[in-house]
ROKE-130906 format. One record per residue (C-alpha): x negated, y negated, z. Coordinates in steps of 0.1 Angstrom, whole numbers, padded with zeros to 4 digits, always signed. Layout:
BEGIN
XYZ...
END
This chain:
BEGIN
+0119+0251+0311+0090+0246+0330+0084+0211+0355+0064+0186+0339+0034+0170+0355+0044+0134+0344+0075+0113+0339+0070+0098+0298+0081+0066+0313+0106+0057+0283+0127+0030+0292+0161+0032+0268+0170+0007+0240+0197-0023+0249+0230-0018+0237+0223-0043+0211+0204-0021+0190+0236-0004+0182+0257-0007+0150+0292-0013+0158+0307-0009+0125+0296+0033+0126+0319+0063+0132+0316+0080+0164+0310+0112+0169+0303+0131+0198+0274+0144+0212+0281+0174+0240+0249+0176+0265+0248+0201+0287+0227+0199+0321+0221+0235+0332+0192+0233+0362+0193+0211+0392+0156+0207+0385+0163+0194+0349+0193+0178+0352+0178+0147+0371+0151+0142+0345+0179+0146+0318+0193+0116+0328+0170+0095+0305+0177+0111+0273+0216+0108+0281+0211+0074+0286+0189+0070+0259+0216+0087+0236+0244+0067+0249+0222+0031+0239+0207+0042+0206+0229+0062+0192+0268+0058+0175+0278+0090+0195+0303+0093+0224+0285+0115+0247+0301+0140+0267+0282+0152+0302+0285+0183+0319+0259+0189+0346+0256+0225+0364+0273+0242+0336+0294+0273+0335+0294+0295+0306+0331+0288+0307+0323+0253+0304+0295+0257+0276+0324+0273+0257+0357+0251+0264+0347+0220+0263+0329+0217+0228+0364+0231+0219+0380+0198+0238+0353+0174+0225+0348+0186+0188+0314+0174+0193+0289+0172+0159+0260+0178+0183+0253+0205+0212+0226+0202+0233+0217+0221+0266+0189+0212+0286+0187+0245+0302+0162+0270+0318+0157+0297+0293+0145+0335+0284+0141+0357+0256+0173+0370+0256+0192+0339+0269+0201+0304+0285+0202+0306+0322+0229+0286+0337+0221+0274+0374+0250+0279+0399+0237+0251+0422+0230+0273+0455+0195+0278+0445+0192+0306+0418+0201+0312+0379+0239+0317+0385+0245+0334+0349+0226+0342+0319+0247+0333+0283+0230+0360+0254+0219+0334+0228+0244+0358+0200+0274+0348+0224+0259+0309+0222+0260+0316+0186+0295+0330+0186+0304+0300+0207+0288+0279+0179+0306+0295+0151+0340+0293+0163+0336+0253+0168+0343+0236+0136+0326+0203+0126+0290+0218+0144+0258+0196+0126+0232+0209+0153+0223+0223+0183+0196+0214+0202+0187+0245+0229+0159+0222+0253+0151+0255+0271+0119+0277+0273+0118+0305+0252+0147+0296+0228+0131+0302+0199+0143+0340+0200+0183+0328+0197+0169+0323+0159+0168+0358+0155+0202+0354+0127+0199+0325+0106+0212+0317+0069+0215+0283+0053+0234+0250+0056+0250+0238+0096+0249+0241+0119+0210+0234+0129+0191+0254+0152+0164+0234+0173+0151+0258+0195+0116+0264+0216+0088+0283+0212+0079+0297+0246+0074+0276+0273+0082+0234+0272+0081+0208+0299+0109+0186+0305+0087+0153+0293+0084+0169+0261+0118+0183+0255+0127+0146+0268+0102+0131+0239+0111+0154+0214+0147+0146+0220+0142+0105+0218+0123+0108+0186+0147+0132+0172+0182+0105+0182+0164+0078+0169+0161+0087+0140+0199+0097+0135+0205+0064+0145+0185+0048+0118+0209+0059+0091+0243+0075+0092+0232+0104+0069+0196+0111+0080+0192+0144+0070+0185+0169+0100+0150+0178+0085+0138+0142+0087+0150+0135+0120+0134+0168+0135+0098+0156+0117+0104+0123+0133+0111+0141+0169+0076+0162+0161+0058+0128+0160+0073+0111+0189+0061+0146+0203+0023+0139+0191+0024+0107+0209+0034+0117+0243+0024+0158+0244+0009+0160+0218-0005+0202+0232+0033+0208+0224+0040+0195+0193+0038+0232+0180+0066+0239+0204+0103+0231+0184+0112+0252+0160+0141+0246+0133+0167+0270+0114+0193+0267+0090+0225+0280+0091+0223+0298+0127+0243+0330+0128+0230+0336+0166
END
């Protein structure tokens, strides 16, 4: 994930907004990059206001981390805000360099063997290619087509929650096509960018 040239200047939603009467699940959102995980502070907070979700934070992730603590959480919803290649995400070690490199088919291993998964969200350039297995029904894949700046994972992101929040059982489809026009209004030279799969095998 590239830096962006602009902050969107989103400011999140009161906690009033939120429906108390909702199950909570849990939303897992990884912070891989000391150069994103700053910006990614916006969406979490966004999250945490709009949505019914009980969010679970782990910045500077290890790829021990990526795969114990969805196990601990049983979260519905992974999301890394990661750098990324074609072969994998890159996971910063905070001393200035891409620490390790986790193969998007051991992501999707990851994935398999944590039960309850609806989506996963990979905010990380390049991602695209970790669709290379995919079959139908959950978990989601939202991944990215080459190279996407942080304001537009960020606007993709808020479009995509909100719409979750709207109704307990938006359907995954609708939700992406709302994040794609939330995309249109803020980058809109990206809106080609996110790409969604069905039924990710890795």
């Amino acid at each position: 994930m590239h830096r962006p040239a602009q902050s969107p200047g989103r400011t999140p939603a009161t906690s009033s907004k939120r429906n108390s009467d909702r199950t909570y699940d849990s939303l897992y959102l990884v912070r891989a990059a000391p150069a994103v995980a700053p910006r990614s502070l916006p969406v979490a907070a966004y999250v945490h206001e709009w949505l019914p979700l009980r969010l679970e934070v782990t910045p500077l992730a290890t790829p021990e981390d990526v795969q114990g603590e969805p196990v601990r959480c049983r979260p519905r919803y992974l999301h890394l805000f990661a750098h990324g290649a074609v072969d994998g995400v890159l996971l910063d070690d905070g001393e200035g360099g891409c620490g390790w490199k986790l193969p998007y088919p051991l992501l999707a291993e990851m994935v398999r063997a944590t039960p309850g998964l609806r989506c996963v969200l990979l905010s990380a350039c390049d991602s695209a290619y970790a669709a290379s297995a995919t079959g139908s029904g959950e978990p989601y894949l939202i991944a990215m087509r080459g190279r996407v700046s942080v304001d537009a994972a960020i606007a993709f992101a808020s479009g995509f929650y909100e719409a979750l929040a709207a109704r307990e059982d938006t359907p995954i489809e609708a939700a992406f096509a709302q994040g794609l026009i939330r995309l249109k209004l803020i980058a809109p030279l990206d809106a080609g960018v996110p790409l969604l799969a069905t039924g990710w095998r890795g």
